[in-house]
N, C-alpha and C positions, 0 to 999 in steps of 0.2 A: 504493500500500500504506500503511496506518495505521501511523504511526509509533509507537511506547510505551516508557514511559520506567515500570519497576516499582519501587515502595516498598513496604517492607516490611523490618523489623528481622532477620530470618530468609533467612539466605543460603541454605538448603537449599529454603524457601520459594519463593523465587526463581528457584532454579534451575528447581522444578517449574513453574512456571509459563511458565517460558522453553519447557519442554519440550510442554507441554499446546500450546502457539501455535503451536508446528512454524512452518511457513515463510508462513504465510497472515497473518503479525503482523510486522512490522518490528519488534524491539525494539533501542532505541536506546540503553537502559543502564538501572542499576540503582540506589536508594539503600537506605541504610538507618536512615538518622532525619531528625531536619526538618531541620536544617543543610546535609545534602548533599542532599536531595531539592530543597530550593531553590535550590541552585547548578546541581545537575545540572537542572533545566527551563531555567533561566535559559540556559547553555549550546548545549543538545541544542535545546530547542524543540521539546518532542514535541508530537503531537496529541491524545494521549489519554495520562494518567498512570493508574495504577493504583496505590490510596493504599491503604495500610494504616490502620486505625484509630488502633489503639493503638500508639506508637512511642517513643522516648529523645527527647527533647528539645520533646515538650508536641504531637504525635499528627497525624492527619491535619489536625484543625483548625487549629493552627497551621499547617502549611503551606498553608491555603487561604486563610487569612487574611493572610498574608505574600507570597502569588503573584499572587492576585487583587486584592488590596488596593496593588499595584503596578501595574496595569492589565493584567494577562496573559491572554489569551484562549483558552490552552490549559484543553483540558476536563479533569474528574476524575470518574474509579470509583470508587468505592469497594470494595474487598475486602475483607472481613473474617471473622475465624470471631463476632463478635460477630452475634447477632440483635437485640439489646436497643434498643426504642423510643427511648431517650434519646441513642442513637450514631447511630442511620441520622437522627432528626430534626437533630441537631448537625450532622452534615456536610452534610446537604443545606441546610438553612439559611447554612451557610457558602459556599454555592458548587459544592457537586459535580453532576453532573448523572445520577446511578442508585448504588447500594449492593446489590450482591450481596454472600451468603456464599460461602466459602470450601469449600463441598462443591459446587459449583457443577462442572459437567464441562466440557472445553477447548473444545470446540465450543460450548456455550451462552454461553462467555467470550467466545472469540473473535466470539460475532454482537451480545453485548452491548458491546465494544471500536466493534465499528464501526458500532453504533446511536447510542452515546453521541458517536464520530465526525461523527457527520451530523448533530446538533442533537438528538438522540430524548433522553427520558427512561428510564432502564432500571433496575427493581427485582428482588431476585426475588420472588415471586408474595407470601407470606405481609407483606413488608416492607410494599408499596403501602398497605395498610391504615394503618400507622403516621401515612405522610404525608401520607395522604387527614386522617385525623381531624384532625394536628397544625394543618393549613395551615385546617380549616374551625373551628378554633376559637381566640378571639382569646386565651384564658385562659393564663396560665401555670402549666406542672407543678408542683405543691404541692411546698415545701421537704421534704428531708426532709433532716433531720440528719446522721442514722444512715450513712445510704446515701451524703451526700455526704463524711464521714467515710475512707470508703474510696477508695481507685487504681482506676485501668480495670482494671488485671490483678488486681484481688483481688473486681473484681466478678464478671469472666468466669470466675475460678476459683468463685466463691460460684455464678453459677447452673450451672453442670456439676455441683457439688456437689450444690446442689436437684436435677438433673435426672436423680438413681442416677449420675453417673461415678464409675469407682473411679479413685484418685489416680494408676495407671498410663496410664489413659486420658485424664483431663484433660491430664498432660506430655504423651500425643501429638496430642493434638489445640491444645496451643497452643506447643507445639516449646517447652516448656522438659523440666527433668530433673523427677525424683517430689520431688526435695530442697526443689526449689524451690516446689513445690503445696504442700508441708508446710509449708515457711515463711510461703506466702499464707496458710494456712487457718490456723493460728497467730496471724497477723495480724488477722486477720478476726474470729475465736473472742474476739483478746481486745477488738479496736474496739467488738462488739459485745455484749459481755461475755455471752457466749453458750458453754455447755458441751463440746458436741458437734456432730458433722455433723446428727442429727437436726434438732437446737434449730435449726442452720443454714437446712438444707432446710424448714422452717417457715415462718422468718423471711420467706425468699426466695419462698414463695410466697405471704406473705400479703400482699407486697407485686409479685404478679404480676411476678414478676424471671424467672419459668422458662420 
């Protein structure tokens, strides 16, 4: 049985996930940012980690960079509610071997667990794209200011924003409170010195963020 060791900042998170695996997933424990995710592999020795992207203490990347870059041969997923070109290219470039989202169903999980198990690469369907182009091109993504201005979590609140969510729906789809979407978008409004969600939702797609 595969063993797996889930990251992810969001313990409610987690738990669902425990629960989608049912008993066809050995899960061998839990972290919730890069300090204990890297203890706990360290530890446990899973076979397959399940990484969060975005996370307290600098995200999935750092921990692949701090795991691997130790000589460790355990493999990583990536899980994320991110879709964005510039996250599934980072982690894989760092080391993970497939980048699923987060609306992904426990059975499509659990066959992706134990593809990535056996040496396979696993995407889900729309990502593959990303990494085909990234890896056939030697060029690097054009700076942009603006954009790197802003946090992981004020970008995934920015494209739900572009993409119609109403501020009830972005908190539940990336498990924080509506107080907190306000605060992003607040944030966001004034980095980019931009008015309203419109001007927002503009912004975000003229720079294909949606």
């Amino acid at each position: 049985m595969t063993r797996v060791l889930i990251v992810d900042d969001h313990r409610l998170f987690r738990s669902g996930v425990r629960a989608e695996l049912g008993d066809s997933i050995e899960v061998v424990g839990e972290a919730e940012d890069v300090d204990s995710a890297v203890k706990a592999i360290a530890e446990l020795q899973p076979d397959v980690v399940l990484l969060d992207v975005h996370m307290p203490g600098g995200g999935g990347q750092e921990v692949l960079r701090r795991v691997l870059g130790a000589g460790s041969q355990v493999r990583f997923l990536a899980l994320s509610v991110s879709d964005a070109a510039e996250d599934v290219i980072g982690v894989i470039r760092g080391g993970a071997r497939g980048y699923v989202t987060k609306n992904i169903s426990g059975k499509e999980l659990t066959d992706a667990i134990s593809r990535v198990a056996d040496g396979d690469a696993v995407f889900s369907p729309r990502l593959a794209g990303f990494v085909l182009d990234a890896f056939a091109s030697s060029e690097a993504p054009p700076i942009d200011p603006e954009l790197d201005s802003l946090t992981q979590r004020e970008r995934e609140v920015l494209r739900l924003i572009a993409r119609g969510y109403a501020y009830k729906e972005i908190a539940k789809e990336l498990f924080i409170s509506v107080k907190t979407v306000e605060t992003h978008v607040s944030s966001v409004l004034r980095k980019l010195q931009l008015s309203n969600r419109h001007e927002l939702s503009r912004w975000a797609t003229a720079r294909r963020l949606v």
